[in-house]
N, C-alpha and C positions, 0 to 999 in steps of 0.2 A: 338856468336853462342851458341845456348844449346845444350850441349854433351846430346846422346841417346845409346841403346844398339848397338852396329854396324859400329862407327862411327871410324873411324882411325885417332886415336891421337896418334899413335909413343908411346915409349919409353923413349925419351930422351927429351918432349913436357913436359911442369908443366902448370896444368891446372889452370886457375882463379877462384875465387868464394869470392862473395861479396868485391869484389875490391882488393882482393890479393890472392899472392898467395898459393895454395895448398899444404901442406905437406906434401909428400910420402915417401914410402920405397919399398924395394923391398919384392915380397912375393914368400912362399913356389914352386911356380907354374913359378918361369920366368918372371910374372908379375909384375905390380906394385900396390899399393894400396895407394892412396892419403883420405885424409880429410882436411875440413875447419876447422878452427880452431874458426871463428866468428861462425857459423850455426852446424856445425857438420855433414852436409852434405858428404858420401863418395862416392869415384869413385874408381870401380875397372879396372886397364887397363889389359888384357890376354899377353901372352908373344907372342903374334904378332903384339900386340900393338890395336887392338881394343875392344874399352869399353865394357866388359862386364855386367857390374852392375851399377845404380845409387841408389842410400839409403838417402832419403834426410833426 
């Protein structure tokens, strides 16, 4: 599935990209912020747990 603005991926969810996966942490906000580590690709998740941002 391609994650979009809106999309409810939880908190406690590690997202995939390019066949592994995603490294996050936690940010100032509650949230989480993940990136690829192959593409550089990031996902911001909001502290309700829905995707805020995708930054490919």
């Amino acid at each position: 599935m391609e994650l979009e603005d809106g999309h409810d991926l939880g908190l406690d969810a590690t997202p995939l990209c390019c066949n592994g996966e995603m490294g996050g942490e936690d940010d100032e906000d509650g949230g989480r912020e993940y990136t690829c580590s192959s593409c550089g690709t990031e996902l911001i998740v909001s502290s309700n747990g829905l995707v805020f941002d995708v930054r490919p």
